[in-house]
PDB file of N, H, CA, C and O in Angstrom:
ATOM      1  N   UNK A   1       0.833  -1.189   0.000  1.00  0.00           N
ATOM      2  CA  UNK A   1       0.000   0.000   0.000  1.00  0.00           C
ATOM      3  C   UNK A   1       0.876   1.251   0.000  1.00  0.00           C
ATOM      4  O   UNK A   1       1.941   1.182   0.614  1.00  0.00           O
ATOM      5  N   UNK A   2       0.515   2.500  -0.681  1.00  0.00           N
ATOM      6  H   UNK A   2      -0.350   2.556  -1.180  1.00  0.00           H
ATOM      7  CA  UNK A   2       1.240   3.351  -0.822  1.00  0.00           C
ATOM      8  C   UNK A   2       0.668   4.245   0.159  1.00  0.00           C
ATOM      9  O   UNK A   2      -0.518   4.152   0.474  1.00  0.00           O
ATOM     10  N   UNK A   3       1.717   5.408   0.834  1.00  0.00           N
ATOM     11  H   UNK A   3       2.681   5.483   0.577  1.00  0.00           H
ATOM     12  CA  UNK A   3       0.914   6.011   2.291  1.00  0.00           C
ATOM     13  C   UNK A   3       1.326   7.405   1.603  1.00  0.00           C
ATOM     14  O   UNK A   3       2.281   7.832   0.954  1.00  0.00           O
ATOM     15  N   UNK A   4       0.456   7.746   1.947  1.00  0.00           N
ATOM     16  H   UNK A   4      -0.320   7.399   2.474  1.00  0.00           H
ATOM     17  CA  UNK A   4       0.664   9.813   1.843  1.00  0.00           C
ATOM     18  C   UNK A   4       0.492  10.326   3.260  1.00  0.00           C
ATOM     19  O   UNK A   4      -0.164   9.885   4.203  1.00  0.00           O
ATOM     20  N   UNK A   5       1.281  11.399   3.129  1.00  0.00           N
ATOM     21  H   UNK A   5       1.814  11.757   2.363  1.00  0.00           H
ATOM     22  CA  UNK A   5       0.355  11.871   4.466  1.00  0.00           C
ATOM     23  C   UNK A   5       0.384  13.830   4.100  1.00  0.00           C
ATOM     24  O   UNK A   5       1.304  14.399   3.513  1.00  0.00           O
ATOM     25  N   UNK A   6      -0.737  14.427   4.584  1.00  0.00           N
ATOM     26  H   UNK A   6      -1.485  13.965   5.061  1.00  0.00           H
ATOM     27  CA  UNK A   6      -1.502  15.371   4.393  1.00  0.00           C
ATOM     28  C   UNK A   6      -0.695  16.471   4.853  1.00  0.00           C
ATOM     29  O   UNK A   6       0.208  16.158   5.629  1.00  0.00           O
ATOM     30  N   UNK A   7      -0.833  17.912   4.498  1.00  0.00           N
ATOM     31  H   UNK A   7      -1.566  18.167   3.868  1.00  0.00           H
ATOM     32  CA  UNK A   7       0.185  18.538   5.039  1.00  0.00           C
ATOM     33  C   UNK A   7      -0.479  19.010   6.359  1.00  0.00           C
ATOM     34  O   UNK A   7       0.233  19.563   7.197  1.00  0.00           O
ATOM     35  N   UNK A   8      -1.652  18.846   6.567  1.00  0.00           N
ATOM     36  H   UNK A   8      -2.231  18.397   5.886  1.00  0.00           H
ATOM     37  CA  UNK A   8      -2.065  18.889   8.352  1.00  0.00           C
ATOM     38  C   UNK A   8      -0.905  17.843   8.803  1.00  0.00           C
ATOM     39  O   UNK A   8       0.115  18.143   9.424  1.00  0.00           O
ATOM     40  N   UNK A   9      -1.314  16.448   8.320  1.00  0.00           N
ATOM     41  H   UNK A   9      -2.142  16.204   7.816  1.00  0.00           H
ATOM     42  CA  UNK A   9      -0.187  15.475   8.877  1.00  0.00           C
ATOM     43  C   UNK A   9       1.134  16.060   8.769  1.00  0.00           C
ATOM     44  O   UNK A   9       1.609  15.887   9.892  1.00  0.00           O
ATOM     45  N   UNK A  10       1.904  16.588   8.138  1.00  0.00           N
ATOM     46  H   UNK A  10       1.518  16.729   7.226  1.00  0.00           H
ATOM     47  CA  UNK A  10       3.069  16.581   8.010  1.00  0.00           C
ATOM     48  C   UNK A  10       3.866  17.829   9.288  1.00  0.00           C
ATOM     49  O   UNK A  10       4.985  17.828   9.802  1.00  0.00           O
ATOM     50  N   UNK A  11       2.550  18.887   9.454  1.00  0.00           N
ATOM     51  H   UNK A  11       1.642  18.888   9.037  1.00  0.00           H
ATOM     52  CA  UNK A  11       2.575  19.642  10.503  1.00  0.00           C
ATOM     53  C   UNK A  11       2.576  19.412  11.746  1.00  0.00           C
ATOM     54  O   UNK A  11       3.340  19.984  12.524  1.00  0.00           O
ATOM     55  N   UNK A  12       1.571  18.395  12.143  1.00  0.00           N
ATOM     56  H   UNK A  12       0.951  17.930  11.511  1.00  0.00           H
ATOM     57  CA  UNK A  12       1.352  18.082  13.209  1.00  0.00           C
ATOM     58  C   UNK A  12       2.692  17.090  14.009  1.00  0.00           C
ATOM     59  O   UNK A  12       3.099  17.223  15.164  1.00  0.00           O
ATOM     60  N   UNK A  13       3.195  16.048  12.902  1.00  0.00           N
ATOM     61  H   UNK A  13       2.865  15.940  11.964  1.00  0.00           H
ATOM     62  CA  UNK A  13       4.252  15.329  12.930  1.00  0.00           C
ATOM     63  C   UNK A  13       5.295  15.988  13.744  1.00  0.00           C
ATOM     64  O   UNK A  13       5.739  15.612  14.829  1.00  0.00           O
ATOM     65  N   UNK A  14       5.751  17.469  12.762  1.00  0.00           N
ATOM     66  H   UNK A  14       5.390  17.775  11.881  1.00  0.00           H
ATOM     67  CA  UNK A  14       6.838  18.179  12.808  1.00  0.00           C
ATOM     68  C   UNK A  14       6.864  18.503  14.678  1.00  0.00           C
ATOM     69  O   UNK A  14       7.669  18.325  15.593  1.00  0.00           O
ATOM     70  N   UNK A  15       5.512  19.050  14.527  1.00  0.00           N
ATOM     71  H   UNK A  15       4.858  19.194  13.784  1.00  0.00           H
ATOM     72  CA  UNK A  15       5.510  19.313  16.498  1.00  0.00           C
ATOM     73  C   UNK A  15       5.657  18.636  17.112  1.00  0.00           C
ATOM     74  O   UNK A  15       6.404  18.871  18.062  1.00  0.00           O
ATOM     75  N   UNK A  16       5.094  17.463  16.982  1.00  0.00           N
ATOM     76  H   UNK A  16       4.488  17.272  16.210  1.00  0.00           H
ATOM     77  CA  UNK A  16       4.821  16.698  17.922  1.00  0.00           C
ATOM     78  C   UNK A  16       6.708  15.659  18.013  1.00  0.00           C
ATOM     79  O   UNK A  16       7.175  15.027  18.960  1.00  0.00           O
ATOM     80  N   UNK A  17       7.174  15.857  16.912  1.00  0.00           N
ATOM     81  H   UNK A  17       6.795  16.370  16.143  1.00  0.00           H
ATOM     82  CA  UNK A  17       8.548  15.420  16.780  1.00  0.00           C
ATOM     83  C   UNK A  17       8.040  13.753  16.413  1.00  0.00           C
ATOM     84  O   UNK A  17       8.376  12.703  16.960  1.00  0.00           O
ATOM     85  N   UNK A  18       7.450  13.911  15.692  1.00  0.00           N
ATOM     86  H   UNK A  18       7.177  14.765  15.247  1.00  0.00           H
ATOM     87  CA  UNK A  18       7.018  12.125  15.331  1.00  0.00           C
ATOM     88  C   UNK A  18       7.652  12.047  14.038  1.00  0.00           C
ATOM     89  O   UNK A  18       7.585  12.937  13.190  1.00  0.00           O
ATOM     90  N   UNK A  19       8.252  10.984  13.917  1.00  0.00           N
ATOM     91  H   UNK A  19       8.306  10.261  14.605  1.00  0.00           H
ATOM     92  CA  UNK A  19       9.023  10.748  12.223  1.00  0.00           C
ATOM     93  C   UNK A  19       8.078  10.269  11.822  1.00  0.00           C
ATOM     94  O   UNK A  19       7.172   9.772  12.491  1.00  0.00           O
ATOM     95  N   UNK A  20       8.172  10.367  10.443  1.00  0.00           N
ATOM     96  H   UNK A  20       8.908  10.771   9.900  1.00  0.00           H
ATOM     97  CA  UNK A  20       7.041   9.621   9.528  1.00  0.00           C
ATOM     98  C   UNK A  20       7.014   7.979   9.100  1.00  0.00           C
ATOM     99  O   UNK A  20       6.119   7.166   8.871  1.00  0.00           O
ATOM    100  N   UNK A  21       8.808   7.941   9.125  1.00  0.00           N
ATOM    101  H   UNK A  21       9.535   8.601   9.311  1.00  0.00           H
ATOM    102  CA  UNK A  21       9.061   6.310   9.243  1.00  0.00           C
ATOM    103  C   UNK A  21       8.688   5.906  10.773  1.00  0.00           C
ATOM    104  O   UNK A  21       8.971   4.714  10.893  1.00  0.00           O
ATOM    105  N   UNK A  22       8.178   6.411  11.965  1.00  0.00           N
ATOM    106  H   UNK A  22       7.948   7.379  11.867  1.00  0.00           H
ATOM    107  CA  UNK A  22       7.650   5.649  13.320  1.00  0.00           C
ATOM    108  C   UNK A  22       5.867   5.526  12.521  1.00  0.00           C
ATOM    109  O   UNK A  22       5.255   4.504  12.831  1.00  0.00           O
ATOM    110  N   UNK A  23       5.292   6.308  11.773  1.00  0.00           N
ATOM    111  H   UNK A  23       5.789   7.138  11.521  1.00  0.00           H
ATOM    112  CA  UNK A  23       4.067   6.455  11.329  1.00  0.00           C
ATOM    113  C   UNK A  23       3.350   4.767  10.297  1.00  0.00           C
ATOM    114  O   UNK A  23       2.383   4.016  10.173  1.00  0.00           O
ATOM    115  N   UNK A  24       4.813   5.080   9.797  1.00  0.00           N
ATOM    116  H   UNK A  24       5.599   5.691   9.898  1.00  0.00           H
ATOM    117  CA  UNK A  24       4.468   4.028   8.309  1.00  0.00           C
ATOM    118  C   UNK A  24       5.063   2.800   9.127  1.00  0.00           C
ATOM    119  O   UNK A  24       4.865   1.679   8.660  1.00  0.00           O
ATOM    120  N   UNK A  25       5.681   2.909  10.154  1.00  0.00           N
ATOM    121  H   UNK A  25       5.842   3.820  10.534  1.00  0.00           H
ATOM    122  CA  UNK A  25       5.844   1.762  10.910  1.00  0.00           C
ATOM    123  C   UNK A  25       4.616   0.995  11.266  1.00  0.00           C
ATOM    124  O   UNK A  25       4.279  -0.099  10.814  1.00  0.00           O
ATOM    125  N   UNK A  26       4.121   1.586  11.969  1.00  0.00           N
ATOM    126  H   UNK A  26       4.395   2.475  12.336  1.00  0.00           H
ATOM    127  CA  UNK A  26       2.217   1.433  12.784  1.00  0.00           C
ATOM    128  C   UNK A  26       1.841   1.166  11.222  1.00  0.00           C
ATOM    129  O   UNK A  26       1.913  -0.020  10.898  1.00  0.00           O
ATOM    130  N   UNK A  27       1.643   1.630  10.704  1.00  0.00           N
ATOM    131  H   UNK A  27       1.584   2.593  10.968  1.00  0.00           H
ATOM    132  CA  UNK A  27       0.479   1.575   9.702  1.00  0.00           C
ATOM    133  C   UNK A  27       0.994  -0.035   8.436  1.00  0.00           C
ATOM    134  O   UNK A  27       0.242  -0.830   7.873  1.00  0.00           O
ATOM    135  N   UNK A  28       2.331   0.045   8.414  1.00  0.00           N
ATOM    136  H   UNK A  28       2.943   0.691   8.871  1.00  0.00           H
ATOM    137  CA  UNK A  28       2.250  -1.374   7.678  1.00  0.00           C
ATOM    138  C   UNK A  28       2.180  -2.830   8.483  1.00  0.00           C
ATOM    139  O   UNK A  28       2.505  -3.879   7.928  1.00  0.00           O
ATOM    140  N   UNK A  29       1.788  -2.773   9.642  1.00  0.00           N
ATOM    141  H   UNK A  29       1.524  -1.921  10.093  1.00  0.00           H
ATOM    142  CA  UNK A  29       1.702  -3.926  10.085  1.00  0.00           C
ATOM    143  C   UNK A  29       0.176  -4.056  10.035  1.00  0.00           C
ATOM    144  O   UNK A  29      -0.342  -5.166  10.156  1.00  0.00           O
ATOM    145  N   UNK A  30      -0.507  -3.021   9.870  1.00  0.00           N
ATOM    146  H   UNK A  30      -0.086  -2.119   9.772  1.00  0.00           H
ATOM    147  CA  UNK A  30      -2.238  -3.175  10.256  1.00  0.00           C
ATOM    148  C   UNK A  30      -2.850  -3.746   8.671  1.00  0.00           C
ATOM    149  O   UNK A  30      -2.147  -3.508   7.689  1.00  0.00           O
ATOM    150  N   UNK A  31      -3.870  -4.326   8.526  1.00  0.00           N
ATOM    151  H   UNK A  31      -4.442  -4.519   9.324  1.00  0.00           H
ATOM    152  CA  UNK A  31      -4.780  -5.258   7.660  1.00  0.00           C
ATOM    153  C   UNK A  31      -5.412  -3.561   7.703  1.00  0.00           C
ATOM    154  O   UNK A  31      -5.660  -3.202   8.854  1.00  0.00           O
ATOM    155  N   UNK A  32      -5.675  -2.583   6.702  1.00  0.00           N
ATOM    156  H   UNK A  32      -5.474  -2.875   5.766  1.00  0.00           H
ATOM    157  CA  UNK A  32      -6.647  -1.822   6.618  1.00  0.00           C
ATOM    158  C   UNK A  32      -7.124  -1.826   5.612  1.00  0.00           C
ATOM    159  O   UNK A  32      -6.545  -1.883   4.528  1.00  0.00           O
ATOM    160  N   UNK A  33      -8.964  -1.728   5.941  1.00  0.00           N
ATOM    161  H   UNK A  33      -9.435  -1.681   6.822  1.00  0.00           H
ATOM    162  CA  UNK A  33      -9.591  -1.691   4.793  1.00  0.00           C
ATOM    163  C   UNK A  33     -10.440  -0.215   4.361  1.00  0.00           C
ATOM    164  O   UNK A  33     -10.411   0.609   5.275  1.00  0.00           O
ATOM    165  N   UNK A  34     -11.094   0.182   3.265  1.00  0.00           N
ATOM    166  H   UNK A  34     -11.118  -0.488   2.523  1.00  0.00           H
ATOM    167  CA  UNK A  34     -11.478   0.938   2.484  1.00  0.00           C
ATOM    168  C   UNK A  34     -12.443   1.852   3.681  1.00  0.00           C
ATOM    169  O   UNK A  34     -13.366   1.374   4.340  1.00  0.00           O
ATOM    170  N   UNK A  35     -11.921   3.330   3.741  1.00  0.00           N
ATOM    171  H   UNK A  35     -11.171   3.718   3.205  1.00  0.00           H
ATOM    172  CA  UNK A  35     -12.815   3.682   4.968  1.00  0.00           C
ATOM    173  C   UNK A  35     -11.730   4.632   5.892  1.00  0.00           C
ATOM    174  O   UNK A  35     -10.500   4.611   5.862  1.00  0.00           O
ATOM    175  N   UNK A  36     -12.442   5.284   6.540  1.00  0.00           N
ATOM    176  H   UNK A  36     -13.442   5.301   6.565  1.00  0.00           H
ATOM    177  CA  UNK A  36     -11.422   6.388   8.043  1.00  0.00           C
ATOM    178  C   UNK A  36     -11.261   5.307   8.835  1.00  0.00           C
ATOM    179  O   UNK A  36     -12.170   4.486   8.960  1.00  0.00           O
ATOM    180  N   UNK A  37     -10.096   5.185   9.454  1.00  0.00           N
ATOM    181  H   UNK A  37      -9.358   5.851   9.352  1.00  0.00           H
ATOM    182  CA  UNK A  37      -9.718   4.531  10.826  1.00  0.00           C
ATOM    183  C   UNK A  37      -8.750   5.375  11.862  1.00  0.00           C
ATOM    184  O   UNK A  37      -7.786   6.091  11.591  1.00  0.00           O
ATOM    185  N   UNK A  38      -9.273   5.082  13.014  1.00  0.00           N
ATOM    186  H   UNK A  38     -10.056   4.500  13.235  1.00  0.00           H
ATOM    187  CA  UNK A  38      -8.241   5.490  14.172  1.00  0.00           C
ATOM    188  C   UNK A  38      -8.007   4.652  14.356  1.00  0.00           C
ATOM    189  O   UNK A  38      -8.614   3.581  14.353  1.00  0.00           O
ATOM    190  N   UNK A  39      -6.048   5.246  14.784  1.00  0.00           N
ATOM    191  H   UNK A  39      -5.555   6.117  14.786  1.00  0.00           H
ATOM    192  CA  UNK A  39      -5.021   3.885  15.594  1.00  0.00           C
ATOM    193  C   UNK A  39      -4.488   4.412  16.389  1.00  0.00           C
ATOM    194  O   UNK A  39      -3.958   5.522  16.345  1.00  0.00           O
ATOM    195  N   UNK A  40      -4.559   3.646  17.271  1.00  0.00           N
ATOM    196  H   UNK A  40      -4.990   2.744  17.307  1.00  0.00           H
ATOM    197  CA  UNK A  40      -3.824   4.431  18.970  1.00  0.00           C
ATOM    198  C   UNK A  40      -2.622   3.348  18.985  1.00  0.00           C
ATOM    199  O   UNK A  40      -2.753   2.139  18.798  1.00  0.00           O
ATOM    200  N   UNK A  41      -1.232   4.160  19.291  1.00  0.00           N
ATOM    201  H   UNK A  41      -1.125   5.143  19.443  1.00  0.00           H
ATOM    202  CA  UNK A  41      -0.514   2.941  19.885  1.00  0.00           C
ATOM    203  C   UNK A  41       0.758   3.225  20.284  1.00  0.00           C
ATOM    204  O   UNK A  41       1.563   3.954  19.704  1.00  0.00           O
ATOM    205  N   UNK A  42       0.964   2.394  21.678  1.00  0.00           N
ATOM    206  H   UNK A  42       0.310   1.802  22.149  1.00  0.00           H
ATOM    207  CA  UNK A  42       2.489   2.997  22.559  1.00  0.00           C
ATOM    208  C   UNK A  42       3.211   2.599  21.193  1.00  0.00           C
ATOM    209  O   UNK A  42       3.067   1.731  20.332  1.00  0.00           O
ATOM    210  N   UNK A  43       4.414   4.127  21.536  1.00  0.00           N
ATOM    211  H   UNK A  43       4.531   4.832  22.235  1.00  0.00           H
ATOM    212  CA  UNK A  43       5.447   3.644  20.875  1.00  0.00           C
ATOM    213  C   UNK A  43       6.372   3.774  22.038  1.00  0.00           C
ATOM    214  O   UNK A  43       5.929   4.224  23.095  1.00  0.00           O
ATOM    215  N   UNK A  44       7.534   3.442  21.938  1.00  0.00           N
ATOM    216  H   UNK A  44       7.894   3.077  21.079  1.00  0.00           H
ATOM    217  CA  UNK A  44       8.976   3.273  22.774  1.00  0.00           C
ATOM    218  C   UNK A  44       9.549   4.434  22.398  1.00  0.00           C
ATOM    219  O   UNK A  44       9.433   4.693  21.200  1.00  0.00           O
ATOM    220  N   UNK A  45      10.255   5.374  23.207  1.00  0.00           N
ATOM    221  H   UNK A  45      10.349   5.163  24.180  1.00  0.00           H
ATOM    222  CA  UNK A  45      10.694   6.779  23.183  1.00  0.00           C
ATOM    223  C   UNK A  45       9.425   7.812  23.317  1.00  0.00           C
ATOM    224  O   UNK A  45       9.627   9.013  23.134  1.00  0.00           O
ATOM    225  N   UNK A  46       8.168   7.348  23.625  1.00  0.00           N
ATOM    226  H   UNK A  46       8.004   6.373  23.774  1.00  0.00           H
ATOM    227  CA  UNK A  46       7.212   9.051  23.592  1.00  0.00           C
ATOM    228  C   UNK A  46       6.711   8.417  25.087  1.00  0.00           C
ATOM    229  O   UNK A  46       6.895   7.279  25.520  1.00  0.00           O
ATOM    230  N   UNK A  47       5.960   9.650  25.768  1.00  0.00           N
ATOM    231  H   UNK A  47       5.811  10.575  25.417  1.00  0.00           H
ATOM    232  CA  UNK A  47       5.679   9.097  26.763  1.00  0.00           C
ATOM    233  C   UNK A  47       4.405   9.460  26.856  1.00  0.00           C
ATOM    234  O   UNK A  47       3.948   9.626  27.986  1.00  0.00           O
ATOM    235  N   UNK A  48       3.654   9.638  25.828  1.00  0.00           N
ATOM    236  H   UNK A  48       4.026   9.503  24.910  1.00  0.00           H
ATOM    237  CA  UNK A  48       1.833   9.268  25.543  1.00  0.00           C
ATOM    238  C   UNK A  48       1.803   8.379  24.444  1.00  0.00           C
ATOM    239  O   UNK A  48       2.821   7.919  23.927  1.00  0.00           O
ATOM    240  N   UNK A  49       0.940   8.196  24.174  1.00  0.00           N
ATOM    241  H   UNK A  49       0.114   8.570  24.594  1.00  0.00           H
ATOM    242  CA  UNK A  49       0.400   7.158  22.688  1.00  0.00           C
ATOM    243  C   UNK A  49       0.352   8.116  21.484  1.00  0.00           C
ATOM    244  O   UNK A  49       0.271   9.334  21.324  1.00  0.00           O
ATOM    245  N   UNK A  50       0.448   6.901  20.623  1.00  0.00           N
ATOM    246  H   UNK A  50       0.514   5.911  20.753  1.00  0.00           H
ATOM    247  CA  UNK A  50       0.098   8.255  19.430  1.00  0.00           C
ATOM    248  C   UNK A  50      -1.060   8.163  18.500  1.00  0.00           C
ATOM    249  O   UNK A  50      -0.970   7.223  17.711  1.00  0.00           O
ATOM    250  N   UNK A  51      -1.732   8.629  18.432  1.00  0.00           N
ATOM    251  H   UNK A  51      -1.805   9.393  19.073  1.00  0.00           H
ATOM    252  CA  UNK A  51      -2.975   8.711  17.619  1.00  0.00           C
ATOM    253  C   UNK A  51      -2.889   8.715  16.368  1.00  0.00           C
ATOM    254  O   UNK A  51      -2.117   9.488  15.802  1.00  0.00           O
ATOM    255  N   UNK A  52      -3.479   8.059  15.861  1.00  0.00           N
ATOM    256  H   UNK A  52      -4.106   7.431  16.321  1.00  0.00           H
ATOM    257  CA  UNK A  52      -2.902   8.334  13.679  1.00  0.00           C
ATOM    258  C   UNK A  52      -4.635   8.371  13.502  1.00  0.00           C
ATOM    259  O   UNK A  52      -5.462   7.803  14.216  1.00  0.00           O
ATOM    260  N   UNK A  53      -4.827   9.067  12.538  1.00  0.00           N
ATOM    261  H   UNK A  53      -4.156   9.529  11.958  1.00  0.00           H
ATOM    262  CA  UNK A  53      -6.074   8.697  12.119  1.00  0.00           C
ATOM    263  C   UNK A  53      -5.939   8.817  10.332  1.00  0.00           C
ATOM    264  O   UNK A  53      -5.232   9.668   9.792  1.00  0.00           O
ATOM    265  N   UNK A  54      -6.664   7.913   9.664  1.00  0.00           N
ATOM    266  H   UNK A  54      -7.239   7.222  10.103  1.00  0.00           H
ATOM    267  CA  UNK A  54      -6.283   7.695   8.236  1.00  0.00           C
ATOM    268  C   UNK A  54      -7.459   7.472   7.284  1.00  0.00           C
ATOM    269  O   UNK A  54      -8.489   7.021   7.787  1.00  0.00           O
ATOM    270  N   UNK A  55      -7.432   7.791   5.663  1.00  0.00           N
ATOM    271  H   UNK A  55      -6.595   8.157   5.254  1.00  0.00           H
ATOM    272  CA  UNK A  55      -8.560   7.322   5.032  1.00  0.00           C
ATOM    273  C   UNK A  55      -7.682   6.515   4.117  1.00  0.00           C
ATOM    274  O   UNK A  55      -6.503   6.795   3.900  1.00  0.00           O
ATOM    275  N   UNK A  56      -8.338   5.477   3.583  1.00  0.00           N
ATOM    276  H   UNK A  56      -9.295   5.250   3.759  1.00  0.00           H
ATOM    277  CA  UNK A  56      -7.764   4.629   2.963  1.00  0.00           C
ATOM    278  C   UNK A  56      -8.285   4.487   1.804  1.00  0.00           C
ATOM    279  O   UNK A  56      -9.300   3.890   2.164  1.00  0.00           O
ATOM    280  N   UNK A  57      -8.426   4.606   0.224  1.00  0.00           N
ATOM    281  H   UNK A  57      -7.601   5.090  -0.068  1.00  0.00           H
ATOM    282  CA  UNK A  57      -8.782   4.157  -0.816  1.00  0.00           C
ATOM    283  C   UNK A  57      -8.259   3.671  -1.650  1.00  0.00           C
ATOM    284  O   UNK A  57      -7.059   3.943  -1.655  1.00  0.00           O
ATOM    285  N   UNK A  58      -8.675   2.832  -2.672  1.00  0.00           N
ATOM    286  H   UNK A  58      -9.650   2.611  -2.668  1.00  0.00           H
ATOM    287  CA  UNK A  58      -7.879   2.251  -3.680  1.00  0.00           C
ATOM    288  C   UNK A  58      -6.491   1.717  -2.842  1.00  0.00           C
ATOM    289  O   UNK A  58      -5.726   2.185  -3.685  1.00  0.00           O
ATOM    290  N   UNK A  59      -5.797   1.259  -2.097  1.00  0.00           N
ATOM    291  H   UNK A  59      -6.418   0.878  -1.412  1.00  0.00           H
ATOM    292  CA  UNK A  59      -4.734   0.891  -2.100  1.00  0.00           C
ATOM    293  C   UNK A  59      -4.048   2.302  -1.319  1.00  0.00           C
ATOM    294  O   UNK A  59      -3.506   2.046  -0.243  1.00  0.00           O
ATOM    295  N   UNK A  60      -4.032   3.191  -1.587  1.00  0.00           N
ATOM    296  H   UNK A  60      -4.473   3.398  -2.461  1.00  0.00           H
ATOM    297  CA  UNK A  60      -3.481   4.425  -1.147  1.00  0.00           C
ATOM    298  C   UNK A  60      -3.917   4.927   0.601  1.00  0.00           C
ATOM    299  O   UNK A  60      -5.127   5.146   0.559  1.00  0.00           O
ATOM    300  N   UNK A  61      -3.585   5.090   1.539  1.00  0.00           N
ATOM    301  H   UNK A  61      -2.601   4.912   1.573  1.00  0.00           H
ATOM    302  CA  UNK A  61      -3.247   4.919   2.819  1.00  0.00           C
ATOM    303  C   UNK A  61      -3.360   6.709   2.707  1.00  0.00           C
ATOM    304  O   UNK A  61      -2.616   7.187   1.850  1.00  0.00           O
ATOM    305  N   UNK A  62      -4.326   7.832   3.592  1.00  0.00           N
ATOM    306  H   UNK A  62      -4.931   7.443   4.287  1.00  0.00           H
ATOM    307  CA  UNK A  62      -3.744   8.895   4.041  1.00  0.00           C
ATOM    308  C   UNK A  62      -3.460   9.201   4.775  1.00  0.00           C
ATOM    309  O   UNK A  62      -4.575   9.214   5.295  1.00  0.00           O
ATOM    310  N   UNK A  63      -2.603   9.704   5.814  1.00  0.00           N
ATOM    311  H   UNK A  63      -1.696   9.693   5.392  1.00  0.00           H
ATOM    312  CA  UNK A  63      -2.464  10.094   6.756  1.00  0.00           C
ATOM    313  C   UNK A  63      -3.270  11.629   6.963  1.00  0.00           C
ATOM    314  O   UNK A  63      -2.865  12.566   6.274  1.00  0.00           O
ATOM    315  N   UNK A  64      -4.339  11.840   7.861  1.00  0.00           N
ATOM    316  H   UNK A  64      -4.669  11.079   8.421  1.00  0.00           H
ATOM    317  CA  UNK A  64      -4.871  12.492   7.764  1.00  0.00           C
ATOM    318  C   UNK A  64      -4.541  13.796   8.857  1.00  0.00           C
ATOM    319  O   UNK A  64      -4.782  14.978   8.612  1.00  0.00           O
ATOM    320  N   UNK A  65      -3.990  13.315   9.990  1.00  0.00           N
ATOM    321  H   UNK A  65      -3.795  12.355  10.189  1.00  0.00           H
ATOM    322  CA  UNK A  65      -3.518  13.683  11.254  1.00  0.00           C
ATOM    323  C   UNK A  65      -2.876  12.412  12.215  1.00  0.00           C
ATOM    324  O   UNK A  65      -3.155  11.216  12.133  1.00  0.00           O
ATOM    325  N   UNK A  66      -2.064  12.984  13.013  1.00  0.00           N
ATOM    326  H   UNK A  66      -1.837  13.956  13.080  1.00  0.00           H
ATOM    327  CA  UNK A  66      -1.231  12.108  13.913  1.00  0.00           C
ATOM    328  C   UNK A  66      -0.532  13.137  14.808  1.00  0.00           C
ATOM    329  O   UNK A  66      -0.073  14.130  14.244  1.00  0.00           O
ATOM    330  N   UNK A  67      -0.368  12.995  16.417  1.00  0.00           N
ATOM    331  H   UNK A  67      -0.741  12.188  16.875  1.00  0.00           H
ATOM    332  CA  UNK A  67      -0.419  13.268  17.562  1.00  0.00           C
ATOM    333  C   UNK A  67      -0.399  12.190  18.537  1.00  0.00           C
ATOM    334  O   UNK A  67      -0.809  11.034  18.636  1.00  0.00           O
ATOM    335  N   UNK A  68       0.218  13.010  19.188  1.00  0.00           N
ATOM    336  H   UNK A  68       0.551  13.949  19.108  1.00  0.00           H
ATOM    337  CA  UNK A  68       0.371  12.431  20.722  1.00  0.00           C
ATOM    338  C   UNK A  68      -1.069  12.032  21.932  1.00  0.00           C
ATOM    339  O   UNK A  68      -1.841  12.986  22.030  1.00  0.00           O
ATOM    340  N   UNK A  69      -1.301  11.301  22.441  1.00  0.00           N
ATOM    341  H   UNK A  69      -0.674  10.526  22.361  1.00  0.00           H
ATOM    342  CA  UNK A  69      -2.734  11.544  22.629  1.00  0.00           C
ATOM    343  C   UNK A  69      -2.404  11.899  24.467  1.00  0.00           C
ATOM    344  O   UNK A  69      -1.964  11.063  25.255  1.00  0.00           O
ATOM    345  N   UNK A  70      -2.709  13.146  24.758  1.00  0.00           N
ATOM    346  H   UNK A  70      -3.066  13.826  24.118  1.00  0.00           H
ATOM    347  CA  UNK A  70      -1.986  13.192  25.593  1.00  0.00           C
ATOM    348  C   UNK A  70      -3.697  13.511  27.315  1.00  0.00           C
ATOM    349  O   UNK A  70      -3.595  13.846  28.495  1.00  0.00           O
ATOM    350  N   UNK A  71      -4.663  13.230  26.620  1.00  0.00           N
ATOM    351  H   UNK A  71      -4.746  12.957  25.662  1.00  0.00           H
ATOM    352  CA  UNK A  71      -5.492  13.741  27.049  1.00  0.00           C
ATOM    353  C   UNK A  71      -6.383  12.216  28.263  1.00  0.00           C
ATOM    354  O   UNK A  71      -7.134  12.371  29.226  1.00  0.00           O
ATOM    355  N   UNK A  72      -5.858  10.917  27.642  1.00  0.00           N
ATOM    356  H   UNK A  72      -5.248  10.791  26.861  1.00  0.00           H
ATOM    357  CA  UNK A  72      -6.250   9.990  27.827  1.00  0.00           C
ATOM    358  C   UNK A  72      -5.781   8.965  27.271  1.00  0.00           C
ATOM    359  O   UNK A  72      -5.310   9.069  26.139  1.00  0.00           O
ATOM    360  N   UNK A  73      -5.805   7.428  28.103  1.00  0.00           N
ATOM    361  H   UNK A  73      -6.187   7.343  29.023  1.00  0.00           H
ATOM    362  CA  UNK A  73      -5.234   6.354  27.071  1.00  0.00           C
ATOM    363  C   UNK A  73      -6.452   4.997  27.012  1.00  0.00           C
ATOM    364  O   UNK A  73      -6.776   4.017  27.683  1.00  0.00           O
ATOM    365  N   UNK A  74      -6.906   5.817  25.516  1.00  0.00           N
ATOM    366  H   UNK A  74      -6.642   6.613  24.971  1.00  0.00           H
ATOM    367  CA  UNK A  74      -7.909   4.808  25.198  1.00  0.00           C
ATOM    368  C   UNK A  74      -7.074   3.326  24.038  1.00  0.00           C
ATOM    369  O   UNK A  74      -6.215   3.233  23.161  1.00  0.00           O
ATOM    370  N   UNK A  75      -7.685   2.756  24.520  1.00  0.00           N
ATOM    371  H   UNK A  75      -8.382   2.831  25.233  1.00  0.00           H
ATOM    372  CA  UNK A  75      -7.106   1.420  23.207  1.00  0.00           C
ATOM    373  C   UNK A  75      -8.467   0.655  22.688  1.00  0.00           C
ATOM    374  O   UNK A  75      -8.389  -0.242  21.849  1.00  0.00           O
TER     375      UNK A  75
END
C-alpha cells in the first residue's frame, strides 16, 4: 500500500517530533480496509500514545492527522 500523508499530517508530525518512518511503521503492520480509521498505539521513546487517524482508498493509505494523545489512554 502506498501512504501519503496530508500537510495537516506533516505539521502536526513536525511538532509533535514524530518521524514519519515511526508512522508508516504502525500503519504497515495493520490489515486496513477501504474507509477512516483510528489507531492508537504505545510507541517506545514518547511518553503518551500516538494517535494516527487515516482514510484509505484504492490501495493508497492517508495520513490524515497524527499526535500524541496526551489527554487519555484509550485502546
Amino acid at each position: 500500500m502506498i501512504i501519503k500523508f496530508s500537510r495537516h499530517a506533516k505539521r502536526r508530525a513536525k511538532l509533535y517530533k514524530i518521524s514519519e518512518s515511526t508512522v508508516e511503521g504502525i500503519l504497515d503492520v495493520l490489515e486496513l480496509t477501504d474507509g477512516e480509521h483510528e489507531v492508537i498505539r504505545e510507541v517506545s521513546g514518547f511518553k503518551y500514545p500516538i494517535k494516527i487517524v487515516v482514510a484509505v482508498e484504492d490501495n493508497i493509505i492517508t495520513v490524515i492527522t497524527n499526535y500524541l494523545l496526551k489527554k487519555g489512554r484509550s485502546k
